[in-house]
C-alpha positions in Angstrom: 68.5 140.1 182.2 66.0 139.4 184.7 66.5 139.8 189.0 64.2 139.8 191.8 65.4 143.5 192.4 67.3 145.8 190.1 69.0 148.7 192.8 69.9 152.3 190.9 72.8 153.9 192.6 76.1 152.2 194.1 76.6 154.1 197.2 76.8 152.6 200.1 73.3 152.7 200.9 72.6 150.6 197.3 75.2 148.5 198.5 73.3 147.6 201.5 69.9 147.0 199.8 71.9 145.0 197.6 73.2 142.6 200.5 70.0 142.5 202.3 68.2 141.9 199.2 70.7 138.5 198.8 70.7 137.4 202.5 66.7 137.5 201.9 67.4 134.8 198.7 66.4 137.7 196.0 68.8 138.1 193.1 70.1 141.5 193.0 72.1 144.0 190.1 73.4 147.2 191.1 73.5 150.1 188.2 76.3 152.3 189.0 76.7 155.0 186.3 80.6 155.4 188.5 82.9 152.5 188.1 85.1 151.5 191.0 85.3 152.4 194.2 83.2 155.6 194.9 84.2 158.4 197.0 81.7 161.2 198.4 82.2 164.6 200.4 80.6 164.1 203.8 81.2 163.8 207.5 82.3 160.0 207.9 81.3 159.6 211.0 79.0 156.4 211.7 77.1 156.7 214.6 76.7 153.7 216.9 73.7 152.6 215.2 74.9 151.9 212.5 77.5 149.5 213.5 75.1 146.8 214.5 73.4 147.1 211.4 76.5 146.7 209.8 77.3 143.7 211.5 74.1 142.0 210.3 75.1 142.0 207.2 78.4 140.8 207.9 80.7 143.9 206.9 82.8 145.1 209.2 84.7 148.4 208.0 88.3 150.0 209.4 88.1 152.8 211.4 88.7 154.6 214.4 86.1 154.6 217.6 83.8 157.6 218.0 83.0 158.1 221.5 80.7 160.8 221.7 80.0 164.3 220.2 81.5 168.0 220.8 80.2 171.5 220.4 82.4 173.8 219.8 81.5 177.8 219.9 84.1 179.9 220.2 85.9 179.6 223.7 82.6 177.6 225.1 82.5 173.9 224.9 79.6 170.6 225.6 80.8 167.0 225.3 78.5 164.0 225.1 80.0 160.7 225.6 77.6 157.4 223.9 76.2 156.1 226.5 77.1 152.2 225.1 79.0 151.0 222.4 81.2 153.8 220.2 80.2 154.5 217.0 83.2 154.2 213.9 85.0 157.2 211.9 85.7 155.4 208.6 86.7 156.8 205.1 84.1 156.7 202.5 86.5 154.6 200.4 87.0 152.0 203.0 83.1 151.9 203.6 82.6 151.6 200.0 84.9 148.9 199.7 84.3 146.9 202.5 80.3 147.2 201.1 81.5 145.9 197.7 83.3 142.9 198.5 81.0 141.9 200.9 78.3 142.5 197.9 80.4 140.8 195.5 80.6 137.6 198.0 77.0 137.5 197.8 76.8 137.2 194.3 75.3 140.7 193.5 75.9 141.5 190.0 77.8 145.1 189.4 76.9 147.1 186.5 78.5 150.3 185.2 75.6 152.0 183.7 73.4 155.2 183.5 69.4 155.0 183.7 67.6 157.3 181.2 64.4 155.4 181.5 61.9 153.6 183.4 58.3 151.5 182.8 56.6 149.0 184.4 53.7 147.4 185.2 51.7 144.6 187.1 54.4 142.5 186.6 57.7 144.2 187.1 60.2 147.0 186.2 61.9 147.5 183.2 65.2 149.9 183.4 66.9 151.4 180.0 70.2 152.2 180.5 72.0 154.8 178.1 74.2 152.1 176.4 70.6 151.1 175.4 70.6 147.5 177.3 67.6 146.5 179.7 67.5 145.4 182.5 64.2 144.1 184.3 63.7 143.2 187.5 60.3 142.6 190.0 60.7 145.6 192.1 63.0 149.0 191.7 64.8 150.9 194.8 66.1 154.3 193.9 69.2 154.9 196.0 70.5 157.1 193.4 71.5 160.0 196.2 70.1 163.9 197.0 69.2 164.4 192.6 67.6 161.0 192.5 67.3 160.3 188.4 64.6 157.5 189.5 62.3 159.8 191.6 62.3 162.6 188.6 61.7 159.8 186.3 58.7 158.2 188.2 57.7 161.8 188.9 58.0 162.0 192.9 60.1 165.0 193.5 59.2 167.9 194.7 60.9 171.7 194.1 63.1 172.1 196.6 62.5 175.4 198.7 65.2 178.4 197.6 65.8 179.2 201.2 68.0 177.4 203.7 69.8 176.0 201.0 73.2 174.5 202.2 75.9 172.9 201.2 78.7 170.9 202.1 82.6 170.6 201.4 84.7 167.5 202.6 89.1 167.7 203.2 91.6 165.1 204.5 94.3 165.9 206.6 97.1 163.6 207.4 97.6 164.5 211.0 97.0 162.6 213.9 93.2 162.8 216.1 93.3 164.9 219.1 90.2 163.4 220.8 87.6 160.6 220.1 84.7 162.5 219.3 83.0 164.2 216.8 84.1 167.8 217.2 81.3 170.4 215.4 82.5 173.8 215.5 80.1 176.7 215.4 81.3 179.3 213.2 79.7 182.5 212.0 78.5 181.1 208.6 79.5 177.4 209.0 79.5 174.5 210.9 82.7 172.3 210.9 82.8 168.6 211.7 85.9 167.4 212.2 86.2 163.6 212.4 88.7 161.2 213.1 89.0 158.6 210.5 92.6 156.7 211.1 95.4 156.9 213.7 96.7 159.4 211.3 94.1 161.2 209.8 91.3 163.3 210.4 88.4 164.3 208.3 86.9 168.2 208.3 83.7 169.0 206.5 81.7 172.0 206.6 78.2 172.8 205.6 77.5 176.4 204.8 75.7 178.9 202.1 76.8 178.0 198.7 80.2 179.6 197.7 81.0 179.5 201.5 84.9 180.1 202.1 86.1 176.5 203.5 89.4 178.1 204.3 88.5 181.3 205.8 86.0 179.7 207.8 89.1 177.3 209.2 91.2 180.5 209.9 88.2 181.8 211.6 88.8 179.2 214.4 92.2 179.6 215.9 92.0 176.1 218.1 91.1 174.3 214.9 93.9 176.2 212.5 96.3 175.9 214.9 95.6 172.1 214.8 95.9 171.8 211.1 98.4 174.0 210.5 101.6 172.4 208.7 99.4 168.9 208.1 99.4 168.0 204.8 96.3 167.5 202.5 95.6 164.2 202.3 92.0 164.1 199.9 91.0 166.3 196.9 88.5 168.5 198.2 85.0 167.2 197.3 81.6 169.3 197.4 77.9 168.7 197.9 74.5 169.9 197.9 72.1 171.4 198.2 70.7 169.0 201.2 67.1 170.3 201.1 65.2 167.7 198.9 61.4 166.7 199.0 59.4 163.9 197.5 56.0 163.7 197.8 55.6 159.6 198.3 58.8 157.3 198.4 56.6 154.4 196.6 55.3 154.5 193.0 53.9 151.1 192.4 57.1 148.9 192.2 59.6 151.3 192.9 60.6 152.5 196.2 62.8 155.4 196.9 65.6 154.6 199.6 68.2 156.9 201.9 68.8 160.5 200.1 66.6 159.7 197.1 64.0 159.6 199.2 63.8 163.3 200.9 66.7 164.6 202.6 66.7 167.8 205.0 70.3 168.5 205.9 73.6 166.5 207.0 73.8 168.4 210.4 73.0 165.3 212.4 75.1 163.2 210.2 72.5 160.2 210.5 72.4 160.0 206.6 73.9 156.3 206.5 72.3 155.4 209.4 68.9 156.1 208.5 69.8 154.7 204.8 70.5 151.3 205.8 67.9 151.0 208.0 65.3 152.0 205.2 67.1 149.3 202.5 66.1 146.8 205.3 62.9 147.8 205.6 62.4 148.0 201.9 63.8 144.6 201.3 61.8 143.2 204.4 58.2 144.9 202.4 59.2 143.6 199.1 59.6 139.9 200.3 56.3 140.4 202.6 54.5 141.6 198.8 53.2 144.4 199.8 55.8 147.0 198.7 53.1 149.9 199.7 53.8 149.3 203.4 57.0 150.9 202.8 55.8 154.1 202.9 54.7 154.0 206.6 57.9 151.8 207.7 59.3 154.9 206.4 58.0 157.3 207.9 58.2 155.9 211.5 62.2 155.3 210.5 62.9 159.0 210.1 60.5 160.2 212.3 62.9 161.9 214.8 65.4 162.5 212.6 63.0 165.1 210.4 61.6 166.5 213.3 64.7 167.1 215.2 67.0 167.8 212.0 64.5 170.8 210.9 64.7 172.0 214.1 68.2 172.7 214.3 68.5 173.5 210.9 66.4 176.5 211.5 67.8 177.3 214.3 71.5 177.0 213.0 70.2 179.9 210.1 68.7 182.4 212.6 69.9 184.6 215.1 69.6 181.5 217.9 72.7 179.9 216.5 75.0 182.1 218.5 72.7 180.4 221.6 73.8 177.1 220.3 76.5 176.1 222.4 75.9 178.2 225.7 72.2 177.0 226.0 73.8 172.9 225.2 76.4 173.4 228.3 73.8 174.9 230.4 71.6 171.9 230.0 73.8 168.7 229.3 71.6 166.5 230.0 68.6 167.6 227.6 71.6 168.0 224.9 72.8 164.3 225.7 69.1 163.2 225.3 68.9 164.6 221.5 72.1 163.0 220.8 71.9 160.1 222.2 68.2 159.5 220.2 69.4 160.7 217.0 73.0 158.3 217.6 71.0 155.2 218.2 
């Protein structure tokens, strides 16, 4: 089998290079070593940036409207409300699905299969799958996730620093929202996001050391437990991590490394998706120019803000400044609605 693009990794960020890869007239086959519809602990929260990128590609998911984002810390509390349109809670499912069909329409071609190997050359890719078929293609993009089997393969990772490692665990709960923003809880060792994702369900994930307590960090915030209690589980709970991954380029001749594959830092800003479909277009966009090469700087100017303002509170959220947090956000509201709002859009 031969295509214009061969895309490792059916997340929804694959997905999306899939479809922009088709609505640029490139034939496209996904390599999913999952089969179905695939599910993934993480925040669910797209911000409103996303959404119009979205709609470019003609995929609209269910969900609820996000309006803004709240700190939580103890009795001490910041709202910012998006300044335009809302962003979307939206199960992972219902993303995924919505992504799939609308890939499917297309005419992307679906494959259920694991990648143990990878050459090319001046002329294209070839991909060997563990069933031992082959796949080639022109160009590669790696949106295999945060343990990207691409990136090791072409040899771009990096070890990923020992300290600061976090973690993150993902739970349903079928009650109903009790506000329309993205409520982040400061705990002692955690930080909660709780979503709404339905009329009738919320979303909570935490991020946290590894081996982190997901209940006793819930007890640990009376508002929250007293929110939840008697709600029935609604999800399996799901775990990730660790979010701290480096590559040292995100091109190796034809293959280019896309959303986590590429170098993650941490999900505190939850901009993951966001930032993932906007690199598949830019990707796409460099591969139909010829001059897959230029992806690294479009690359670099798309996440920009996002590393710069991600390590930031990543280091301050593991030091003594997290208990500042909060207090220092509702003493200055309009700095703290200036971060969101660049990081939302």
């Amino acid at each position: 089998m031969t295509f214009d693009v061969v895309i490792v990794g059916g997340g929804p960020v694959g997905l999306v290079a899939a479809i922009e890869a088709r609505l640029a007239g490139l034939s496209a086959v996904v390599l999913e070593q999952r089969s179905g519809v695939i599910d993934k602990a993480c925040g669910e929260g797209l911000m409103p940036g996303a959404i119009p990128l979205l709609a470019r590609l003609g995929v609209d998911p269910v969900g609820v409207p996000l309006r803004g984002i709240t700190y939580n810390q103890g009795t001490r509390s910041v709202t910012h409300r998006f300044a335009g349109e809302p962003g979307r809670g939206v199960r992972r499912t219902a993303l995924h699905d919505a992504l799939r069909a609308r890939a499917l329409e297309l005419g992307v071609e679906l494959c259920t299969s694991k990648v143990d190997s990878i050459d090319q050359d001046e002329s294209g890719v070839r991909v060997g799958a563990v069933q031992g078929s082959t796949v080639q293609a022109s160009y590669l993009l790696a949106c295999d996730g945060l343990h990207s089997t691409v990136a090791r393969l072409v040899g771009l990772t990096l070890p990923a620093p020992v300290r600061r490692r976090r973690y993150g665990i993902r739970q349903h709960y079928a009650v109903a929202p009790w506000g329309d923003t993205v409520e982040i809880h400061y705990a002692r060792s955690a930080e909660i996001y709780v979503t709404p994702i339905a009329p009738d369900e919320v979303g909570i994930a935490m991020l946290g050391a590894q081996h982190t307590d997901f209940d006793a960090v819930i007890a640990g915030i009376p508002d929250l437990a007293a929110r939840l209690a008697g709600a029935a589980v609604a999800s399996s709970r799901r775990g990730a991590g660790p979010f701290r991954q480096r590559t040292r380029a995100r091109t190796a001749g034809r293959v280019l490394l896309v959303g986590d594959a590429s170098g993650y830092v941490d999900a505190i800003t939850g901009e993951g998706l966001r930032l993932g479909f906007a690199q598949a277009g830019a990707a796409i966009s460099c591969i139909v120019a010829g001059d897959p090469a230029r992806y690294e700087i479009e690359w670099r100017r798309i996440t920009r803000d996002f590393r710069i303002t991600t390590t930031a509170l990543v280091r301050i959220a593991t030091s003594p400044l997290r208990r500042a947090i909060v207090p220092l956000s509702a003493t200055l509201p309009g700095r703290f609605g200036a971060v969101v709002e660049s990081l939302a859009r």
